[in-house]
SEVO-63260 format. One line per 2 residues: number of its first residue (from 0); their letters; for each residue x, y, z of C-alpha. Coordinates in nm, 3 decimals. Example, Ala and Ser with C-alpha at 12.3 -4.5 7.8 and 13.67 -1.06 7.14 Angstrom:
0) AS) 1.230/-0.450/0.780 ~ 1.367/-0.106/0.714
***
This chain:
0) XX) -1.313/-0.565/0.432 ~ -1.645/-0.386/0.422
2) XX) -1.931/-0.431/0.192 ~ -1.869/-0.051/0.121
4) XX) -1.470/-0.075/0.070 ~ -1.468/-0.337/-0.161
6) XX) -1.779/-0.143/-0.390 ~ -1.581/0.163/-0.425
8) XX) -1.327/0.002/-0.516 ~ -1.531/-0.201/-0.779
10) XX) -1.628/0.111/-0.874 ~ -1.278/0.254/-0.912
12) XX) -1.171/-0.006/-1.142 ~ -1.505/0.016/-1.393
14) XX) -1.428/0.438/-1.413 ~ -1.056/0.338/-1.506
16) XX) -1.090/0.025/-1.754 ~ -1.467/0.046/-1.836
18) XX) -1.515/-0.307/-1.730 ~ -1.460/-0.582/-1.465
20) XX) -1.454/-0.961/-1.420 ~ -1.562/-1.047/-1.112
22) XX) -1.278/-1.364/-1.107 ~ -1.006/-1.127/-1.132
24) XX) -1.165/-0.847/-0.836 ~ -1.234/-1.142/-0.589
26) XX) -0.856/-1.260/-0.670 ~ -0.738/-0.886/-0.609
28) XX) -0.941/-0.815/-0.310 ~ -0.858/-1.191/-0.128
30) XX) -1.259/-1.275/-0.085 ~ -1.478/-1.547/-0.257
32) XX) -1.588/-1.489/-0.582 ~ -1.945/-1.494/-0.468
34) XX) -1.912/-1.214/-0.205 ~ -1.747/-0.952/-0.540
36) XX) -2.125/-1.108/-0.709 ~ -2.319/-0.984/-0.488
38) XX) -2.145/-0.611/-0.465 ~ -2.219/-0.624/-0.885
40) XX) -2.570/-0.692/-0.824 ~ -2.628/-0.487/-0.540
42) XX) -2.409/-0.192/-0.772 ~ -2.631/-0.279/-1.108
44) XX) -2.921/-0.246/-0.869 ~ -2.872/0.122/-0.756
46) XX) -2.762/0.214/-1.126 ~ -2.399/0.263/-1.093
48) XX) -2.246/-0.037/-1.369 ~ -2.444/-0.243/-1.605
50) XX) -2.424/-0.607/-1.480 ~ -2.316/-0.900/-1.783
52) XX) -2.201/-1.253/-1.772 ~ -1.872/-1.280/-1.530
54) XX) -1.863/-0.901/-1.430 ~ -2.007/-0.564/-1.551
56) XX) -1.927/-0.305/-1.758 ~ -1.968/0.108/-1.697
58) XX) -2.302/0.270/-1.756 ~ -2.301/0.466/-2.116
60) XX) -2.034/0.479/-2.393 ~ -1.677/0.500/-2.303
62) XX) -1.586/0.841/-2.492 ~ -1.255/0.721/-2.752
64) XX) -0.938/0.931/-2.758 ~ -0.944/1.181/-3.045
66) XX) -0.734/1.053/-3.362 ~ -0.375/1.177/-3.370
68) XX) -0.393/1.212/-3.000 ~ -0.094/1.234/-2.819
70) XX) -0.039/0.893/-2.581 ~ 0.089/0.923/-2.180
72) XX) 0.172/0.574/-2.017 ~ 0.119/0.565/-1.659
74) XX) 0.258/0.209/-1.459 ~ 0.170/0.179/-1.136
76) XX) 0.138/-0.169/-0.870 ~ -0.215/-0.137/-0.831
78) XX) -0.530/0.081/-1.028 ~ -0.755/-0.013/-0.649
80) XX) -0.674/0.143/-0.320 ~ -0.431/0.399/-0.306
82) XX) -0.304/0.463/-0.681 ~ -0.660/0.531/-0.786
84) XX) -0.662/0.828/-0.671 ~ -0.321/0.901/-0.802
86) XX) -0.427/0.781/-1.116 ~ -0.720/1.043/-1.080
88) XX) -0.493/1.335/-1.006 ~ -0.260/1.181/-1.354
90) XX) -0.592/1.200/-1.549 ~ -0.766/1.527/-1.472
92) XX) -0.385/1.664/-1.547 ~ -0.394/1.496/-1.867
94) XX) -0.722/1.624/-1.966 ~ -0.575/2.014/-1.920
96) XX) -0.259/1.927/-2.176 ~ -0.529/1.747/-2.437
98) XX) -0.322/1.373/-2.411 ~ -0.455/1.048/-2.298
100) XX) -0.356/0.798/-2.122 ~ -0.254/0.469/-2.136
102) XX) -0.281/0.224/-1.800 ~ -0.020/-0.068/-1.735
104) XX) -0.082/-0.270/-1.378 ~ 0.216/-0.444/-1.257
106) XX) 0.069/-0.615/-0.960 ~ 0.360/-0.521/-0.727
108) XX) 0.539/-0.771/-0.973 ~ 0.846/-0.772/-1.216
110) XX) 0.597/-0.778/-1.489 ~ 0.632/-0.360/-1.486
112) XX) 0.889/-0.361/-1.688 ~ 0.725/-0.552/-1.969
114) XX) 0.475/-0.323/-1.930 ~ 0.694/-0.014/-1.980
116) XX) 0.844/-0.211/-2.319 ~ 0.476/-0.271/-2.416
118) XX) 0.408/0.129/-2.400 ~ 0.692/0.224/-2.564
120) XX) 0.645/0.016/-2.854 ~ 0.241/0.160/-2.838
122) XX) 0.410/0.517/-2.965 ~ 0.384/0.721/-2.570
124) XX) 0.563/1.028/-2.579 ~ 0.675/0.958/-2.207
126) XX) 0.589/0.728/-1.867 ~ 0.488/0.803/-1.548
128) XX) 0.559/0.518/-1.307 ~ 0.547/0.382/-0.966
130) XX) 0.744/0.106/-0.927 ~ 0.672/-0.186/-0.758
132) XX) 0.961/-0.198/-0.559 ~ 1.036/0.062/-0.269
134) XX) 1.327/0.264/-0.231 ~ 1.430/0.045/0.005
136) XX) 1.503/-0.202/-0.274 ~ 1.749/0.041/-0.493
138) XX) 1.916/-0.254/-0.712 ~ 1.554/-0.325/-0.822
140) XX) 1.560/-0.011/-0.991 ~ 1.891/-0.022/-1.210
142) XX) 1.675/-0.112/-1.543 ~ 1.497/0.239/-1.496
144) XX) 1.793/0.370/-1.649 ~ 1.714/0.183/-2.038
146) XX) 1.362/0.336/-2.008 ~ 1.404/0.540/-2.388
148) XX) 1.135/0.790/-2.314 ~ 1.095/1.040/-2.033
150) XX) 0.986/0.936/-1.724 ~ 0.911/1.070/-1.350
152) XX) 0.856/0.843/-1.097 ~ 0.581/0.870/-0.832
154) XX) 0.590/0.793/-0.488 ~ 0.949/0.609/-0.526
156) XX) 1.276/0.816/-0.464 ~ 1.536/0.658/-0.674
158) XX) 1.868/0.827/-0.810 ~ 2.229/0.822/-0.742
160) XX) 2.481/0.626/-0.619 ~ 2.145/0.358/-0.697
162) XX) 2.170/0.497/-1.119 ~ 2.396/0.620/-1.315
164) XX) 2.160/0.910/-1.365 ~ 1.914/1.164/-1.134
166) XX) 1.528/1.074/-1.242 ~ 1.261/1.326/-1.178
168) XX) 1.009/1.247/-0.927 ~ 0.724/1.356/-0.721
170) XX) 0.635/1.177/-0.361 ~ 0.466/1.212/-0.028
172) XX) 0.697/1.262/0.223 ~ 0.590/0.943/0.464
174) XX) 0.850/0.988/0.726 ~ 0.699/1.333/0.783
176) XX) 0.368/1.161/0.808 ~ 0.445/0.964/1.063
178) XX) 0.608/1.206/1.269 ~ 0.246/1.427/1.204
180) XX) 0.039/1.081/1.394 ~ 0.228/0.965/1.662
182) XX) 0.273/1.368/1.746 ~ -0.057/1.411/1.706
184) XX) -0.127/1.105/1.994 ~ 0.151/1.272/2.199
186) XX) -0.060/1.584/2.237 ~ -0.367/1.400/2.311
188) XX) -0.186/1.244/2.628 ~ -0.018/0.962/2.556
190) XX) 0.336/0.862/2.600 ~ 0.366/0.498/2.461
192) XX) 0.230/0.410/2.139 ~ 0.206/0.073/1.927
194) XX) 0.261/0.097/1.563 ~ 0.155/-0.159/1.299
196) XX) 0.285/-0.136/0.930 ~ 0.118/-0.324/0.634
198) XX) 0.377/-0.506/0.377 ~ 0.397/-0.210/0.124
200) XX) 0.680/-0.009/-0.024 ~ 0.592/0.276/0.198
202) XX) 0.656/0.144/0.522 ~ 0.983/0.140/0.473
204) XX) 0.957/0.532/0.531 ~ 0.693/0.564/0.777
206) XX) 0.872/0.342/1.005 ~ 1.210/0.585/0.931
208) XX) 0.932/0.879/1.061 ~ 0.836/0.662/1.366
210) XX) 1.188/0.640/1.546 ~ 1.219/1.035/1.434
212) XX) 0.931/1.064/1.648 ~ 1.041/0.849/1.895
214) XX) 1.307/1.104/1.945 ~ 1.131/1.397/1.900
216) XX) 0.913/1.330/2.148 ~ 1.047/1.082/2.391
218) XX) 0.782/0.846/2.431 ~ 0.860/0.569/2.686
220) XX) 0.787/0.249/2.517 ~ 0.996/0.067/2.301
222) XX) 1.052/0.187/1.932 ~ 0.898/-0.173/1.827
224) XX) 0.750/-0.153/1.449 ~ 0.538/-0.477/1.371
226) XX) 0.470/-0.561/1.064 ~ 0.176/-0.710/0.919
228) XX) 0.135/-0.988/0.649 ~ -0.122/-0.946/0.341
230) XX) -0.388/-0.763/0.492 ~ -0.724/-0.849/0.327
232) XX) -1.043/-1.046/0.291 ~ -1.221/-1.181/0.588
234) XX) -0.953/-1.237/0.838 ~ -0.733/-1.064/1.101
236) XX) -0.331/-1.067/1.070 ~ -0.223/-1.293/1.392
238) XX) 0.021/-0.969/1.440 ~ -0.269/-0.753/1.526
240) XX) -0.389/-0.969/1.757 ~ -0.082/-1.052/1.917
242) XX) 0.018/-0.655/1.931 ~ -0.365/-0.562/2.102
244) XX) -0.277/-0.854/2.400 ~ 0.077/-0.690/2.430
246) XX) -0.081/-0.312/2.439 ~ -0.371/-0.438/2.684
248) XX) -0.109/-0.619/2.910 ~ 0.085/-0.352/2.944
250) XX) -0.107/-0.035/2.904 ~ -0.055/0.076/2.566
252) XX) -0.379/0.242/2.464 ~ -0.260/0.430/2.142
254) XX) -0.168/0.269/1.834 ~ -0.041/0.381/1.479
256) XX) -0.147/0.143/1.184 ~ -0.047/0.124/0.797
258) XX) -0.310/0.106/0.661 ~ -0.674/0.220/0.661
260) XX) -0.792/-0.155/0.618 ~ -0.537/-0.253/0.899
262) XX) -0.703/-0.033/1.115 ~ -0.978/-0.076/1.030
264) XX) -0.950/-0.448/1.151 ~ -0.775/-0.370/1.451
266) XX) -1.092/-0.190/1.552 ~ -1.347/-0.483/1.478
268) XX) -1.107/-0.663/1.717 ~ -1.101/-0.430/1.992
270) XX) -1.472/-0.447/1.988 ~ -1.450/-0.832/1.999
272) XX) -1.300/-0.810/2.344 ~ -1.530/-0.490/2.457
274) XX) -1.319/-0.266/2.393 ~ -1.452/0.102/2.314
276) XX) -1.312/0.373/2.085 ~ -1.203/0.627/2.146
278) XX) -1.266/0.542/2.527 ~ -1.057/0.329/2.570
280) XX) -0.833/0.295/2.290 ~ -0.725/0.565/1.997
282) XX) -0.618/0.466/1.632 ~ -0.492/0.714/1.394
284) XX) -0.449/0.510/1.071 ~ -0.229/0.568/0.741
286) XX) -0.315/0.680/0.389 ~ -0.691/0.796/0.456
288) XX) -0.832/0.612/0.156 ~ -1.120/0.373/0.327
290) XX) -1.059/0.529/0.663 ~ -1.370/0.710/0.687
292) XX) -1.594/0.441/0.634 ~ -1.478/0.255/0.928
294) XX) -1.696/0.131/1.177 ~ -1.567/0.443/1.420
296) XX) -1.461/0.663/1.154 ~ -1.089/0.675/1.178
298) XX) -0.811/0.986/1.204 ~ -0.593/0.920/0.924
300) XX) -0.277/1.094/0.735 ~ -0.377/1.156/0.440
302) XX) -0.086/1.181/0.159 ~ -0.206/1.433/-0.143
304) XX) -0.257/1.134/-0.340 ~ -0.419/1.317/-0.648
306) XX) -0.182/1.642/-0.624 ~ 0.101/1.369/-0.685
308) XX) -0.043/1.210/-0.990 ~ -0.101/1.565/-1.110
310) XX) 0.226/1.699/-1.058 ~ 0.392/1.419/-1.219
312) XX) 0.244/1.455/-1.558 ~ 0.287/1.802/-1.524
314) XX) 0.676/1.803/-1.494 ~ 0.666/1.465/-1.781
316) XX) 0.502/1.701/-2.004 ~ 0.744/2.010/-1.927
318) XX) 1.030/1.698/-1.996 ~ 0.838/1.626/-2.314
320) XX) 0.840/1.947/-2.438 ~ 0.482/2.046/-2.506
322) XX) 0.317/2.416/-2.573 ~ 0.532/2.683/-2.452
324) XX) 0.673/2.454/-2.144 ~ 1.029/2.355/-2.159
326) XX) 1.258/2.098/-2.010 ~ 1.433/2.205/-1.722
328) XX) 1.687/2.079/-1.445 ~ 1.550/1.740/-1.301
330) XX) 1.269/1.782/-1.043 ~ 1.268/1.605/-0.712
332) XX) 0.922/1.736/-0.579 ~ 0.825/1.615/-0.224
334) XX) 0.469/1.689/-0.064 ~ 0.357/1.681/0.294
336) XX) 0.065/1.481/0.394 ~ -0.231/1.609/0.627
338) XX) -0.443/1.491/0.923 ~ -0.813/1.462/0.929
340) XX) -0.907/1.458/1.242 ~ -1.262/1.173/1.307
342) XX) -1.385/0.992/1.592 ~ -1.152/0.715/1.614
344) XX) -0.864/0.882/1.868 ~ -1.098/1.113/2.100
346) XX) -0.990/1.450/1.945 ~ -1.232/1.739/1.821
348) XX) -1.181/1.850/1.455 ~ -1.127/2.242/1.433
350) XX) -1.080/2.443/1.111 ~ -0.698/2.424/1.105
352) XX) -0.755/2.038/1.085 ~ -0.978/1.989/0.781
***
């Protein structure tokens, strides 16, 4: 991961919990406690934290909630990556109804549900969650239905014949996403495309997308999905290495990857063999968090990760009741992701793209 990644994310997690130990980032982000050191110093350096013993802390006063004011739990596997910025759509929502919220991390584990109890007992009015399981996984979800207090899920689909009951929630619609990449390849000229998906809940549906596409647009390789182990700290998944000798071998020069640090990756090692991009490989990567800041900025789908953390506590606080809004029939919301077209698969951004 790059120097850059791994800071804003550092700085992601001070703006959400004020602080940070730099035991528990290095342990999050797979690299040696050392290397998350040196980001604090270089960080306290430019001004953006104030550095102390074992991590650092955010610049200025955290401002407290008002007294009386109304509490929003929000559970999600991760506050880094991806559900920051869901987190930051959850937040500026809050901010327009006047309640605060409260942050439980489950760490993709069955802790969640603990921290659901934990919230309840903590007085919130109502929970917005992401589970750690996927869809894929419905009998994970069969405690949702004890939850006492309204809840909409994000990013996760669940509801019947999986629970007894429909749940409200708001998502990206990944399968579409995928189908919006590997189309997007198609029109640039090629016909067989690899596709790499990291071990997360949501490649279950962008590799549902990728044999849509497959279909859609009759592409003549194989519909092969491989999928990648933990992807993180200083090393490359054996997969991506074995899938770029596969692609070289037998002309593959297009290639799908979930996510932005898998791609990422699977760029440094195309350069390790002199490989050049978008010359002579394209990548369009998935979720368009780090992409950017690649070393050959990459194209990436970008889910509305904010506009779903925004939408759900808007329809939590129409289920709660507040102001003049009013519960209504449950609310299964489903957004469409965009391109953003970079350097990284030999296309020109127009208008219609950004």
């Amino acid at each position: 991961m790059l120097a850059e990644e791994r800071q804003k994310l550092i700085l992601e997690h001070i703006r959400l919990y004020g602080r940070v130990r730099a035991v528990d980032m290095a342990r999050e982000l797979n690299v040696a406690e050392v290397t998350i050191r040196r980001d604090l110093n270089g960080l306290h350096s430019a001004g953006m934290l104030s550095r102390i013993h074992g991590g650092a802390v955010r610049r200025g006063q955290e401002q407290p909630g008002s007294p009386g004011q109304k509490l929003v739990g929000i559970v999600v596997p991760s506050s880094l990556y991806y559900f920051s910025e869901v987190i930051r759509g959850a937040e500026s929502a809050a901010e327009r109804f006047g309640v605060r919220l409260v942050l439980g991390v489950s760490d993709y584990g069955a802790v969640e549900q603990d921290r659901v109890r934990r919230m309840i007992a903590l007085g919130v009015e109502g929970i917005l969650l992401a589970t750690a399981a996927g869809d894929s996984d419905p009998g994970a979800a069969t405690w949702l239905e004890d939850i006492s207090v309204p809840t909409v899920l994000m990013e996760r689909a669940f509801g019947s014949p999986n629970l007894k009951r429909e749940m409200d929630h708001v998502r990206t619609d990944h399968r579409a996403g995928a189908v919006l990449a590997l189309r997007h390849l198609h029109g640039l000229g090629h016909r067989s495309i690899a596709v790499a998906m990291s071990a997360t809940p949501t490649s279950y549906w962008l590799e549902l997308g990728c044999r849509d596409a497959w279909e859609i647009l009759g592409l003549t390789n194989e519909p092969d999905v491989v999928q990648l182990g933990r992807v993180g700290g200083d090393g490359v998944p054996a997969e991506l290495e074995q899938l770029l000798d596969r692609c070289l071998a037998d002309g593959t020069r297009a290639f799908f990857v979930h996510n932005d640090m898998a791609a990422a990756l699977l760029v440094e090692l195309a350069f390790q063999r002199g490989l050049r991009i978008p010359e002579d490989i394209a990548v369009v990567a998935y979720d368009d968090v780090t992409a950017s800041m690649a070393p050959v900025p990459l194209t990436a789908v970008s889910p509305p990760k904010q506009a779903v953390g925004s939408l759900a506590l808007e329809q939590l606080m129409r289920n709660i009741g507040y102001g003049s809004t009013a519960a209504g029939p449950v609310s299964h919301i489903s957004l469409l992701p965009t391109l953003h077209i970079r350097e990284s698969c030999g296309a020109r951004e127009t208008l219609s793209d950004r």
